[in-house]
PDB file of N, CA, C and O in Angstrom:
ATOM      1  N   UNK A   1     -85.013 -83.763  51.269  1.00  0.00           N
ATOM      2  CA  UNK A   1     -84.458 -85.111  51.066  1.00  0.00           C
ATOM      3  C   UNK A   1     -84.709 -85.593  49.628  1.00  0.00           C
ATOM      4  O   UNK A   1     -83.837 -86.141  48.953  1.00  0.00           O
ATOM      5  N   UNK A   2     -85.963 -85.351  49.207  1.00  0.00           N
ATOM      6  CA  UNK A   2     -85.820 -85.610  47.832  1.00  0.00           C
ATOM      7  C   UNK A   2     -85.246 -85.354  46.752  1.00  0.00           C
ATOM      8  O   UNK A   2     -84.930 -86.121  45.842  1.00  0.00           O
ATOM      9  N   UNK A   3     -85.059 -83.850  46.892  1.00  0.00           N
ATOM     10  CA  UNK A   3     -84.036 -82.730  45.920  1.00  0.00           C
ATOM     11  C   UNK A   3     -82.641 -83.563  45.823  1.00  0.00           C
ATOM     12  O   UNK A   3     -82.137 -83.846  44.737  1.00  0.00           O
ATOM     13  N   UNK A   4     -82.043 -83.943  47.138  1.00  0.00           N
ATOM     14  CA  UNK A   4     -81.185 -84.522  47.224  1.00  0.00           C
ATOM     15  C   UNK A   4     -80.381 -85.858  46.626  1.00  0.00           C
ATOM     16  O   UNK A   4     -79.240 -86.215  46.335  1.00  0.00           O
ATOM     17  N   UNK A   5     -82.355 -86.569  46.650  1.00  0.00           N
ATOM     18  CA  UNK A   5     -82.237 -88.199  45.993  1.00  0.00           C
ATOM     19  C   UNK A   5     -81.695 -87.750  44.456  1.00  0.00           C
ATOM     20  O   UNK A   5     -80.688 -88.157  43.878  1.00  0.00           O
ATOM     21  N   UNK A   6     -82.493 -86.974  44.087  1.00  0.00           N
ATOM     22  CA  UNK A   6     -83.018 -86.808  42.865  1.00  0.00           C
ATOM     23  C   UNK A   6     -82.038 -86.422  41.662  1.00  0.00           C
ATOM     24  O   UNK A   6     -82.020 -86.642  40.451  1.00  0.00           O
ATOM     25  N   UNK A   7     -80.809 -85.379  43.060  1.00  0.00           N
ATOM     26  CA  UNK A   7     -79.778 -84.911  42.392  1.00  0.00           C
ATOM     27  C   UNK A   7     -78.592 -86.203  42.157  1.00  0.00           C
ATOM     28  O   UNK A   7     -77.769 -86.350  41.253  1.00  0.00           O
ATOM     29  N   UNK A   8     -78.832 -86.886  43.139  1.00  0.00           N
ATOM     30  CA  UNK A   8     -77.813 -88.255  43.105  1.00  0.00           C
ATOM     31  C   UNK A   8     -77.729 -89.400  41.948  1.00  0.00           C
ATOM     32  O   UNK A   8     -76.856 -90.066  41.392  1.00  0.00           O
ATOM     33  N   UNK A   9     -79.531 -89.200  41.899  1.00  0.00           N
ATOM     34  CA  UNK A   9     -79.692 -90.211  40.819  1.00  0.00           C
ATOM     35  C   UNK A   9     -79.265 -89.421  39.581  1.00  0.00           C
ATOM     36  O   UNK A   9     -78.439 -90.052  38.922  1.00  0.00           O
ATOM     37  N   UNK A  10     -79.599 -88.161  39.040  1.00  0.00           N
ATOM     38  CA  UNK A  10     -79.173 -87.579  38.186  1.00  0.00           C
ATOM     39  C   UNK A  10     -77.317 -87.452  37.807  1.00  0.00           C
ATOM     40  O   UNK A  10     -76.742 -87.469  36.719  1.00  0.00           O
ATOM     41  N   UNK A  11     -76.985 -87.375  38.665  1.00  0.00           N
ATOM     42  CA  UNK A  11     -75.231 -87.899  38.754  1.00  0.00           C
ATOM     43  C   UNK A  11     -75.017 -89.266  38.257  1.00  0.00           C
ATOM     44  O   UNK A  11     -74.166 -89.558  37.417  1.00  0.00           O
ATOM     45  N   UNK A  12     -75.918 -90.178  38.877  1.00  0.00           N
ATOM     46  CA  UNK A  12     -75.343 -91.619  38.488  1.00  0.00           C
ATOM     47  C   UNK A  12     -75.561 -92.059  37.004  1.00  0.00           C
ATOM     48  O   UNK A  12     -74.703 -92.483  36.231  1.00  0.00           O
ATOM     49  N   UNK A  13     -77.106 -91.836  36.737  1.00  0.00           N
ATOM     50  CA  UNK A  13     -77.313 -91.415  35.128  1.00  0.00           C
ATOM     51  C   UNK A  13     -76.156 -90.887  33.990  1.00  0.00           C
ATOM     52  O   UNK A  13     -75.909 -91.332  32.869  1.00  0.00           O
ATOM     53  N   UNK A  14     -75.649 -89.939  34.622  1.00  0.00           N
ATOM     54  CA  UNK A  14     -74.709 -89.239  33.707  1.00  0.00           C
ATOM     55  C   UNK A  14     -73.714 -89.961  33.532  1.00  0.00           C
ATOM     56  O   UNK A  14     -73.297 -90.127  32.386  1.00  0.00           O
ATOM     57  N   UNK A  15     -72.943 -90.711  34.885  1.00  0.00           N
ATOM     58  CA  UNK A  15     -71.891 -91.505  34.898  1.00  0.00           C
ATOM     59  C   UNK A  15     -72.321 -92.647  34.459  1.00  0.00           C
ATOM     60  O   UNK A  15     -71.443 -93.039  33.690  1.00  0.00           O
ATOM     61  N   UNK A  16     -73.230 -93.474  34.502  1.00  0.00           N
ATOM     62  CA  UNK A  16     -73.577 -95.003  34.095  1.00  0.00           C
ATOM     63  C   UNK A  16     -74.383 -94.635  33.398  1.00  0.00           C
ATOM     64  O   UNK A  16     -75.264 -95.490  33.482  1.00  0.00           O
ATOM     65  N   UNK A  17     -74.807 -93.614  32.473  1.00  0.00           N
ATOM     66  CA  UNK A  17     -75.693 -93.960  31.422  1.00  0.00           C
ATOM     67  C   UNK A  17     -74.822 -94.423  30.016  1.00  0.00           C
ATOM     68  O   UNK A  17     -75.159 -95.505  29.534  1.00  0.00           O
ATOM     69  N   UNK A  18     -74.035 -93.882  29.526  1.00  0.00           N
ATOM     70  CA  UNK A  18     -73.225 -94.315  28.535  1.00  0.00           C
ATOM     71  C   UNK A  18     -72.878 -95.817  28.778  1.00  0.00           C
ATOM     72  O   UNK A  18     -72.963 -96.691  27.915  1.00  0.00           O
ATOM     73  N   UNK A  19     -72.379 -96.047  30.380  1.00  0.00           N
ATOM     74  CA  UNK A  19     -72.121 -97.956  30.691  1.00  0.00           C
ATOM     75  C   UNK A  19     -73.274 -98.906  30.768  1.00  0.00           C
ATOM     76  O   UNK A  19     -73.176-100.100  31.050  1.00  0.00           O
ATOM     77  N   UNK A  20     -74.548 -98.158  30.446  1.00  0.00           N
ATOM     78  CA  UNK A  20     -75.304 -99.439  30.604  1.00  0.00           C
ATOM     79  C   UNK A  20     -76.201 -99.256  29.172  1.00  0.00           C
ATOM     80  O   UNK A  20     -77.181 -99.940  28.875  1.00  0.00           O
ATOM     81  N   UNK A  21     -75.641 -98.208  28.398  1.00  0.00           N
ATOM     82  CA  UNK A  21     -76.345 -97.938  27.025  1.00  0.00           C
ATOM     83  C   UNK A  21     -75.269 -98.982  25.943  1.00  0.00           C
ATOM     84  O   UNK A  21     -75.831 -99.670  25.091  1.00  0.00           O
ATOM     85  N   UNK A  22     -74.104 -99.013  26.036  1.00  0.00           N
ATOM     86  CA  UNK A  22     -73.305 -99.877  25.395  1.00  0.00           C
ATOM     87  C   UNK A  22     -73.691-101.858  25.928  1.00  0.00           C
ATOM     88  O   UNK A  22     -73.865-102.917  25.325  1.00  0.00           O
ATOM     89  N   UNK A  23     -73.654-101.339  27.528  1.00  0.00           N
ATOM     90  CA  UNK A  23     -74.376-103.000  27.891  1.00  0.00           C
ATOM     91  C   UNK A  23     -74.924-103.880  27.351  1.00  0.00           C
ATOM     92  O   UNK A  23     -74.710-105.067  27.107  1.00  0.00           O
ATOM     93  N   UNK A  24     -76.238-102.622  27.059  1.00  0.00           N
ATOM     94  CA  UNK A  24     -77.647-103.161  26.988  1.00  0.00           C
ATOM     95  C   UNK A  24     -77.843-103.543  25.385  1.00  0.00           C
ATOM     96  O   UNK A  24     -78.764-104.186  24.882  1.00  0.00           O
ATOM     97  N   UNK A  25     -76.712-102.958  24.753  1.00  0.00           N
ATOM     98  CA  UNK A  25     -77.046-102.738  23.227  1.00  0.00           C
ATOM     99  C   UNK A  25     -75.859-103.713  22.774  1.00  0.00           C
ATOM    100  O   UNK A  25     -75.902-104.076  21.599  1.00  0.00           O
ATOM    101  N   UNK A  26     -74.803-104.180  23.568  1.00  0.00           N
ATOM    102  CA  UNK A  26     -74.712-105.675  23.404  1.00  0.00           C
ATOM    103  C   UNK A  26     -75.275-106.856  23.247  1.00  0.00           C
ATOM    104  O   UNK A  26     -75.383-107.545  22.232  1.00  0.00           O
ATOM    105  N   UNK A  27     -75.689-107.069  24.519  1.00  0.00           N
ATOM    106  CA  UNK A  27     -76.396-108.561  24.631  1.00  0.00           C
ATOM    107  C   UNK A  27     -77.772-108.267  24.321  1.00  0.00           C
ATOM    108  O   UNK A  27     -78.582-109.126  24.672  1.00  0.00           O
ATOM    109  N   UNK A  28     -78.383-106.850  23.518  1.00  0.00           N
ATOM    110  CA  UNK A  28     -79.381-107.307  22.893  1.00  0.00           C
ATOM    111  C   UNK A  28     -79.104-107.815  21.636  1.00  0.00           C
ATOM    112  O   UNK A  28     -79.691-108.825  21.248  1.00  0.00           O
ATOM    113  N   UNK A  29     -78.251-107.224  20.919  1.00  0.00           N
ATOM    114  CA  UNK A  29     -77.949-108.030  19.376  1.00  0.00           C
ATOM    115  C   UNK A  29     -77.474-109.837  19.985  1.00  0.00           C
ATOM    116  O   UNK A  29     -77.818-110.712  19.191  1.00  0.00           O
ATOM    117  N   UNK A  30     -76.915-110.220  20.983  1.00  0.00           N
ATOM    118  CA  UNK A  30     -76.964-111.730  21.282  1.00  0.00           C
ATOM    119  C   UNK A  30     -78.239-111.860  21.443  1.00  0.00           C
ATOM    120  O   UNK A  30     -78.829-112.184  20.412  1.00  0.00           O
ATOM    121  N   UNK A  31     -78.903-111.719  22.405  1.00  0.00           N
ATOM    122  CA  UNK A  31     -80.026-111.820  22.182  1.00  0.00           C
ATOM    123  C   UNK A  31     -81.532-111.999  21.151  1.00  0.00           C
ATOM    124  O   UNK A  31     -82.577-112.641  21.252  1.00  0.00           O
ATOM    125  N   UNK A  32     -80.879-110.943  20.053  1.00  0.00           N
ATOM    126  CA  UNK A  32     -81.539-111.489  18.279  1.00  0.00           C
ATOM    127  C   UNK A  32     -81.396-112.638  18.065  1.00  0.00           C
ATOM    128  O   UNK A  32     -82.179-113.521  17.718  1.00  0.00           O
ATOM    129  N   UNK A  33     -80.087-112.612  18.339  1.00  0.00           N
ATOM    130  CA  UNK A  33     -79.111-113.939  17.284  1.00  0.00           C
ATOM    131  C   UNK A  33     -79.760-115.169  17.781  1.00  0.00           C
ATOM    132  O   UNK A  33     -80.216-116.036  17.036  1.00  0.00           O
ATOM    133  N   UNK A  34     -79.791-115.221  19.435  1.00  0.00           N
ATOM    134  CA  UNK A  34     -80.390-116.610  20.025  1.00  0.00           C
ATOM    135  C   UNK A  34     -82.108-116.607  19.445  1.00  0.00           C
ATOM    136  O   UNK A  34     -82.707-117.480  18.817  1.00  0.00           O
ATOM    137  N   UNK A  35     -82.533-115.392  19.892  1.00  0.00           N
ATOM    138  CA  UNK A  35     -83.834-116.118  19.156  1.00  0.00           C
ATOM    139  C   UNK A  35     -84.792-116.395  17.977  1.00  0.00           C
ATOM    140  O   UNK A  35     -85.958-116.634  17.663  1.00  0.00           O
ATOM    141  N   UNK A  36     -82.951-116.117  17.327  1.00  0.00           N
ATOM    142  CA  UNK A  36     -83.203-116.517  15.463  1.00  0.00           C
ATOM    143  C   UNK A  36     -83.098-117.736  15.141  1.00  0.00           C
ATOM    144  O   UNK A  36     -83.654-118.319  14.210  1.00  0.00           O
ATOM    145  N   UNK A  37     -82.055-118.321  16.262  1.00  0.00           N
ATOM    146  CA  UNK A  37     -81.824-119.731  16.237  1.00  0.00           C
ATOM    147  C   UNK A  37     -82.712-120.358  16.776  1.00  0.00           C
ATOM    148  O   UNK A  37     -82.569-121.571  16.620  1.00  0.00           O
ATOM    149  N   UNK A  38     -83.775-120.008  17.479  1.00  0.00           N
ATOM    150  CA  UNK A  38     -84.587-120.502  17.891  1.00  0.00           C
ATOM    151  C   UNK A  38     -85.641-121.048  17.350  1.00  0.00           C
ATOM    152  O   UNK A  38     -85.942-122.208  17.630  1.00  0.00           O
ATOM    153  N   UNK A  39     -86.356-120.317  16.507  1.00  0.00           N
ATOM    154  CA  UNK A  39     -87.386-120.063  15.189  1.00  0.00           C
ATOM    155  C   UNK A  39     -86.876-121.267  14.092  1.00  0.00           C
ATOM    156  O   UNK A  39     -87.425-121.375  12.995  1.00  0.00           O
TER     157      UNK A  39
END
């Protein structure tokens, strides 16, 4: 059962790693920006 998990998660990685690497590397540069304005 684990081999199994393990292989699934490794699939989803492959497919959503590129979609949550562009995500994440969005709204972190918003994220600068707000807490430049903040300062």
């Amino acid at each position: 059962h684990v081999s199994v998990s393990l292989d699934m998660l490794v699939k989803l990685v492959r497919t959503f790693g590129p979609v949550i690497h562009s995500t994440v590397s969005g709204p972190a540069l918003v994220g600068v920006d707000l807490h430049a304005e903040e300062r």
